[in-house]
C-alpha positions in Angstrom: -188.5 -288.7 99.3 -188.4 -286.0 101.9 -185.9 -283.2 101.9 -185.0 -279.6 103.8 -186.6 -277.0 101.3 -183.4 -275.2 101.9 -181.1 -277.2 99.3 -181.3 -275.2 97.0 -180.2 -271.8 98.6 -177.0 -273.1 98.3 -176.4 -273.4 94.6 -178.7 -270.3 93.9 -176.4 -268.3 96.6 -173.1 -269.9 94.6 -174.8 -268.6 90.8 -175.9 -265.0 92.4 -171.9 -264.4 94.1 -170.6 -265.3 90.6 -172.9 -262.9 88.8 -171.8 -260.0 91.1 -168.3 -261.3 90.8 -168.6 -261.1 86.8 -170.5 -257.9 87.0 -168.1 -256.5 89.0 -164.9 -257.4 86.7 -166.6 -256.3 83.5 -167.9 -252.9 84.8 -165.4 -251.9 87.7 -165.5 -252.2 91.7 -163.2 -253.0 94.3 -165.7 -254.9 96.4 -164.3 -258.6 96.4 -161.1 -260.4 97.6 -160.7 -264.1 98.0 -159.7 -263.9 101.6 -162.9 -261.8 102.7 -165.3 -263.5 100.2 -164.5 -266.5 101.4 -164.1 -266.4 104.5 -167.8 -264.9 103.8 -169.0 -268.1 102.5 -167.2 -270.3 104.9 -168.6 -268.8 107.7 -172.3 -268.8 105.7 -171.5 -272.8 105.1 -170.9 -273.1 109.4 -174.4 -271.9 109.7 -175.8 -273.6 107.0 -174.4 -277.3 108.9 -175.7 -276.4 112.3 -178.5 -274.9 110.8 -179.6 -278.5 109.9 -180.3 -278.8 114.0 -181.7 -274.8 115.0 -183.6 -274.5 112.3 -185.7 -277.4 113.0 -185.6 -276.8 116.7 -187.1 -272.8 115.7 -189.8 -274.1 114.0 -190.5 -277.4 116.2 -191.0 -274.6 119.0 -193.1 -272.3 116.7 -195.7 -275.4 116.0 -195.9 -275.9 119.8 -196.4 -272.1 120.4 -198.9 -271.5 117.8 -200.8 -274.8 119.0 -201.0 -274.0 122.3 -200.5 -270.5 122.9 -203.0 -269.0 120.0 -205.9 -267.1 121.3 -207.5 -266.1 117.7 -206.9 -267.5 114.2 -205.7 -265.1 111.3 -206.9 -266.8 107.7 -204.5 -267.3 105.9 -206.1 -265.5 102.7 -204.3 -261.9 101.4 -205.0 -259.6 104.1 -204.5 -262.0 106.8 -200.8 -262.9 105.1 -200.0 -259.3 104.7 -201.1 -258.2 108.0 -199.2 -261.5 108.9 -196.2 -260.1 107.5 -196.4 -256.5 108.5 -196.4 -258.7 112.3 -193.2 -260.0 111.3 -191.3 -257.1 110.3 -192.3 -255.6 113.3 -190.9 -258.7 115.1 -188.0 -258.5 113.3 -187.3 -254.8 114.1 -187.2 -255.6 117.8 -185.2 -258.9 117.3 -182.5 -257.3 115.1 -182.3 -254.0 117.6 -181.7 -255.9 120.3 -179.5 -258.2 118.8 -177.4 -254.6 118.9 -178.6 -253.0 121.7 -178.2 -256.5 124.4 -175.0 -257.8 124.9 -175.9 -261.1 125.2 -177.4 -261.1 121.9 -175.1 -259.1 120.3 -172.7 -262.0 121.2 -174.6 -264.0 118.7 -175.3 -261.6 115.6 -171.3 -260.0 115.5 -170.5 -262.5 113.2 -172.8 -260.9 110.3 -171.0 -257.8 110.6 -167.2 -258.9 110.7 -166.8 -259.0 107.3 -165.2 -255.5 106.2 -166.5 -255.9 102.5 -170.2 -255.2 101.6 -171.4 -258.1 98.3 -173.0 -261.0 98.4 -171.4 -262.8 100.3 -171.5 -260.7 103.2 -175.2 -261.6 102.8 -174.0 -265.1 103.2 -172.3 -265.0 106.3 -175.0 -265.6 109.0 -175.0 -266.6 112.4 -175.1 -270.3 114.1 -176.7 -269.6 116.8 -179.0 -266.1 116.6 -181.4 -267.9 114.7 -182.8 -269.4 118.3 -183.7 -266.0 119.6 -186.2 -266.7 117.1 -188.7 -269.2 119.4 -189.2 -265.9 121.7 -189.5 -263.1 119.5 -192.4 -264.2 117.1 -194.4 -265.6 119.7 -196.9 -262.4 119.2 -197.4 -264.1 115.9 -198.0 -267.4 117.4 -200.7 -266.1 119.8 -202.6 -264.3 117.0 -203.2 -267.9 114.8 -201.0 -267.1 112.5 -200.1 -270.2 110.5 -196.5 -271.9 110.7 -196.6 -271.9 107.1 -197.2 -268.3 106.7 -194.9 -267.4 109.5 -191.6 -269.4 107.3 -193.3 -267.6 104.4 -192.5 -264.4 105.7 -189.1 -265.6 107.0 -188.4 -267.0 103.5 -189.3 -263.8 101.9 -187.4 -261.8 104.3 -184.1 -263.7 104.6 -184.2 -263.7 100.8 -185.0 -259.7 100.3 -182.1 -259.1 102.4 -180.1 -260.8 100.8 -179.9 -258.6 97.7 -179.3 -255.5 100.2 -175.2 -256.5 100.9 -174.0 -254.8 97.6 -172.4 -251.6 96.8 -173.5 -251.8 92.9 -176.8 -250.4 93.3 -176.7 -247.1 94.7 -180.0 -245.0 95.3 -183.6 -246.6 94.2 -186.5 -243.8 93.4 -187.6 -241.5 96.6 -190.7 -243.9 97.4 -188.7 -246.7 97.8 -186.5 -245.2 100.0 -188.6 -243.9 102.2 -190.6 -246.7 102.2 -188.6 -249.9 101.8 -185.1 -251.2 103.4 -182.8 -250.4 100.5 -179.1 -251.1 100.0 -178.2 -247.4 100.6 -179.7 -247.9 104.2 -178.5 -251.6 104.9 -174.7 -250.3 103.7 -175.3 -247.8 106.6 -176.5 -250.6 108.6 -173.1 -252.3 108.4 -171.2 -249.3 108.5 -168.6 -248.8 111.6 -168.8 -244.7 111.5 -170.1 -243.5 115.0 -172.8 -241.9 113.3 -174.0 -245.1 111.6 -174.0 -247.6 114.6 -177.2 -248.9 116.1 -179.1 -247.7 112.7 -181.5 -249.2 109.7 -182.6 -252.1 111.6 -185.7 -253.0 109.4 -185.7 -256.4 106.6 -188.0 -255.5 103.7 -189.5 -252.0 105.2 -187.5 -249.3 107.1 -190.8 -247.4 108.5 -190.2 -248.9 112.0 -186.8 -247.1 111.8 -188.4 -244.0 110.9 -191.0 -244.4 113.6 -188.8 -245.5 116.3 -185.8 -243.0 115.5 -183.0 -245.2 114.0 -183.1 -244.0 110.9 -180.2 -242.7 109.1 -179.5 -241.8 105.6 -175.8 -243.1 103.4 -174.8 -239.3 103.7 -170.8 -240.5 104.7 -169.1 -243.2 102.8 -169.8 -246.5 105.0 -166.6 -248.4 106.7 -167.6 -251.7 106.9 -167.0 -254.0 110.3 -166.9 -254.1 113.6 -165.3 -251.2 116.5 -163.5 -253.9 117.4 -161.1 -255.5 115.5 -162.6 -259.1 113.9 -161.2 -262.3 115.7 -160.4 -264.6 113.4 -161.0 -265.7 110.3 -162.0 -269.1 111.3 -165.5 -269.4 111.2 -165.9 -271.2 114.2 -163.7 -268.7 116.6 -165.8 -266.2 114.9 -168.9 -267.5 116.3 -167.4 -268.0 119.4 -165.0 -265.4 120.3 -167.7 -262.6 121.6 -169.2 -265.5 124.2 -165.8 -266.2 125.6 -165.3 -262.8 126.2 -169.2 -262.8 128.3 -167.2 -265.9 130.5 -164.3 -263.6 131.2 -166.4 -260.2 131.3 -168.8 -262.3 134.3 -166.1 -264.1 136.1 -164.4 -260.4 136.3 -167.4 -258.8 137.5 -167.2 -256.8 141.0 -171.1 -256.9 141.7 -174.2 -258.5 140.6 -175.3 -255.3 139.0 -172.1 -255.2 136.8 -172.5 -259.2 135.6 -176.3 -257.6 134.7 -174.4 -255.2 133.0 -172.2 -257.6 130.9 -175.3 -260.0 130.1 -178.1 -257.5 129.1 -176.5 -254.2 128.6 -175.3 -252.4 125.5 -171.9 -253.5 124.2 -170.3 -249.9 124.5 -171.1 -249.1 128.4 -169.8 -252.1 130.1 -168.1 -251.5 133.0 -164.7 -249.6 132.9 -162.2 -251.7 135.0 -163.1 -255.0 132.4 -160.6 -256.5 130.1 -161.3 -255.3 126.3 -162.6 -257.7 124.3 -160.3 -259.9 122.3 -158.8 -258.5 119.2 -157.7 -259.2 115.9 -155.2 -261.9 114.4 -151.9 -260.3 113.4 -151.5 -262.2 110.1 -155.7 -261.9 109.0 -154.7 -259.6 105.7 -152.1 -261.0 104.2 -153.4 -263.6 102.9 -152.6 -266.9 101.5 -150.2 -268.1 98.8 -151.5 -268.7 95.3 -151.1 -272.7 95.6 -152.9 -272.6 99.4 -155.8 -270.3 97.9 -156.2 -273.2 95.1 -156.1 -275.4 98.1 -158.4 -273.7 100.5 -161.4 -273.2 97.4 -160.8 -277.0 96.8 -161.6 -277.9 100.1 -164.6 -275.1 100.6 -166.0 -276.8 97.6 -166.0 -280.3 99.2 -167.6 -279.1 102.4 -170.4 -277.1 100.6 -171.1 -280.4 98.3 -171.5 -282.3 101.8 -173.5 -279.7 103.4 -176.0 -279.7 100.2 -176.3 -283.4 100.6 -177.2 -283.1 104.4 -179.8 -280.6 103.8 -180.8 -282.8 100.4 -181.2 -286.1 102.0 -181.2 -285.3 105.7 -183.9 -286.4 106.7 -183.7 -289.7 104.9 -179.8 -290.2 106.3 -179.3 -292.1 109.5 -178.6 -290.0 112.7 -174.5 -290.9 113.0 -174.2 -290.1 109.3 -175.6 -286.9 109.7 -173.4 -286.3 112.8 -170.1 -287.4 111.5 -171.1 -285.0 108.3 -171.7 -281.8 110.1 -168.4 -282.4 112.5 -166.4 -283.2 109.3 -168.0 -279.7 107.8 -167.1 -277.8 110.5 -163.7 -279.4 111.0 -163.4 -278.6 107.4 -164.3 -274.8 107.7 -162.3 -274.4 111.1 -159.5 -275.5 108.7 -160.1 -273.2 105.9 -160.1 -270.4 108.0 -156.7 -270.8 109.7 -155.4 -271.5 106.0 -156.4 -267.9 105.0 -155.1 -266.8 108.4 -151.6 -268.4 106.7 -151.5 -270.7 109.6 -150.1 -273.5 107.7 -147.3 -274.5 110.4 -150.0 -274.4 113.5 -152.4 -276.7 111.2 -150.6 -278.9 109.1 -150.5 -282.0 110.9 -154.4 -281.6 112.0 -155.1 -281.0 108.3 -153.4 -284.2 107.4 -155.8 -286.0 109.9 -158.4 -284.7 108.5 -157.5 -285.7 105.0 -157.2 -288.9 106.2 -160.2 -288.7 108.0 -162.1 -287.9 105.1 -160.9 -290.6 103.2 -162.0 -292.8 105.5 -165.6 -291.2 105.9 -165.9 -291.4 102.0 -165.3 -295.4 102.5 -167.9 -296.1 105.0 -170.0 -293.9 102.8 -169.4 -296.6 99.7 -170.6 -299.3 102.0 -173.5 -297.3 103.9 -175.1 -295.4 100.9 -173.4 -297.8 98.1 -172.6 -293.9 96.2 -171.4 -294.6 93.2 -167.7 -295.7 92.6 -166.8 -293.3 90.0 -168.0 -290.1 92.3 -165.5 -291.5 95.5 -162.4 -292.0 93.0 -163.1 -288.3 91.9 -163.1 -287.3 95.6 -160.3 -290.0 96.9 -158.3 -288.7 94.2 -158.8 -284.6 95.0 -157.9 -285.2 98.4 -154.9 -287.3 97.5 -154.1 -284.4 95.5 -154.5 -281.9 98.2 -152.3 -283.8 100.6 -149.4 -283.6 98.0 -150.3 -279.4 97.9 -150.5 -279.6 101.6 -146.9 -280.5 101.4 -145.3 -278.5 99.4 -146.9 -275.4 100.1 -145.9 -276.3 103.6 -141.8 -277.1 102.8 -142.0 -274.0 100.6 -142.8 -271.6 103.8 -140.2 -273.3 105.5 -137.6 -272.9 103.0 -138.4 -269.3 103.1 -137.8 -268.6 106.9 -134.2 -270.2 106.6 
């Protein structure tokens, strides 16, 4: 049976999250709350979903590239892998400085730094649609033979190593490491908002390009995690989107050609002047949910991860309108979830009802497309039974208090 290799990222993410968590309440730390960590994950789950489609695409267009584009063959034996990978960090550099430096492609990396905490799920929380810049910035690697199985080695190992670097519980490693390789000291200063942190540390496993190309900088101020601006929403999918509707309105503003140039492939700080700011933050986005709704909005996380695992599980053994209907029902799902830890219970409640009756139905034609077993759709029926009844009441409750 054929499957997406990527399966099991998800329950290895879950298990790593819950040994930070754990480590964190038996020694001490501040660095989790359940509105940021997941709202984290939620946003990590979007890209997981879509990432079902890019993914593919990225590497569809690397195997073209590499087929038709190479003009010598690296073996794939250790020095040719290592040189392979020294290639891709060097990629990477450039692809991760200008997803700061271009506003364009800023557009589609903000969402990584949003979060205002710095764990492992910050690690989590990766874009939907950055992954395509991808197909143009490793094409060096393509032309010089280098296998597609090395080059998703090297992705593998780098998306993994920086995984690890979104903590604040390890604080300096020994002097050749830091000088040498990307450490969590330098990637907290990567997601640090200070003036004298911005536009710094861009490296994944080394930070020698940094130090070559002068955006190096050392954790010598305490980090303050997030954006300039203030973060959008914590709905995954405005999230992704908000920073692309504000390129529509920045381009239809625009006085001159030059100026739309500007707003398309300039830096995000020196747009033009007389343009509207970019869209801010939600007034309710820290207070948080009620204890019953935060019950409510893990409950249906956890549903939504489950279906996401058994899309990239059995994907490609799942017929084309089931996988659709999955991934729209995961990012209804998460689109939900946010807004609930937004407290927007009155703007959503009658959406959320559809979609609990939505997913009902979904898990019926799922009986009588993939016969799953009977026992596993009463469990589910029955949870989102349950979380309509939750829905409810946590919903006359808030009215009862604003009489």
């Amino acid at each position: 049976m054929a499957s997406f290799p990527t399966y099991m990222v998800i329950p290895v993410l879950l298990l790593l999250v819950a040994m930070e968590l754990w480590h964190e309440r038996s020694h001490g730390g501040g660095t989790y709350t359940f509105q940021g960590a997941l709202a984290n994950l939620n946003a990590g789950m979007v890209e997981y979903a879509v990432g079902v489609g890019t993914h593919v695409i990225v590497v569809i267009a690397y195997v073209l590239q590499y087929e038709n584009i190479s003009v010598v063959t690296l073996p794939a034996n250790v020095p040719g892998i290592l040189l392979a990978f020294v290639l891709y960090e060097f990629c990477y550099y450039w692809k991760h400085r200008l997803g700061h430096e271009v506003n364009f492609m800023w557009a589609g990396h903000i969402v990584h730094h949003q979060s205002e905490e710095m764990n492992f799920t910050t690690g989590a929380r990766l874009s939907s649609s950055s992954p395509l810049y991808d197909i143009v910035f490793y094409i060096p690697m393509a032309m010089l033979g280098i296998t597609p199985a090395v080059y998703i080695g090297c992705k593998a190992v780098s998306l993994g190593y920086q995984f690890f670097l979104h903590t604040e519980h390890v604080r300096k490693l020994p002097a050749w490491a830091e000088f040498v390789l990307n450490t969590p000291s330098h990637h907290r200063v990567h997601h640090s908002c200070r003036e004298e942190h911005l536009d710094k540390n861009y490296g994944s496993l080394i930070i020698l390009w940094d130090r070559l190309f002068g955006t190096f900088a050392d954790e010598e101020l305490q980090p303050v995690y997030g954006t300039t601006e203030a973060t959008a929403s914590l709905n995954p999918i405005t999230a992704n989107l908000v920073y692309y509707g504000n390129l529509v309105t920045w381009l239809r503003s625009s006085r001159t050609w030059s100026d739309a140039g500007r707003v398309l492939f300039g830096r995000p700080d020196e747009l033009p002047e007389y343009l509207p700011k970019a869209s801010g933050g939600s007034p309710t986005i820290n207070q948080g949910p009620q204890a019953d709704l935060r019950w409510y909005a893990l409950a249906q996380f956890s549903g939504a991860i489950g279906a996401v695992y058994g899309l990239l599980r059995y994907g490609s053994d799942l017929p084309l309108p089931i996988l659709i209907i999955g991934v729209i029902w995961v990012l209804w799902t998460a689109a939900q979830v946010g807004n609930i830890l937004e407290r927007n219970i009155e703007a959503i409640l009658w959406s959320e009802v559809i979609r609990l009756l939505a997913t009902l139905l979904v898990l019926g034609l799922l009986y009588f497309w993939l016969t799953l077993p009977v026992v596993l759709l009463m469990i589910l029926a029955t949870m989102y039974a349950a979380s309509a009844l939750v829905l409810f009441r946590s919903y006359f409750y808030s009215m009862r208090l604003m009489v």
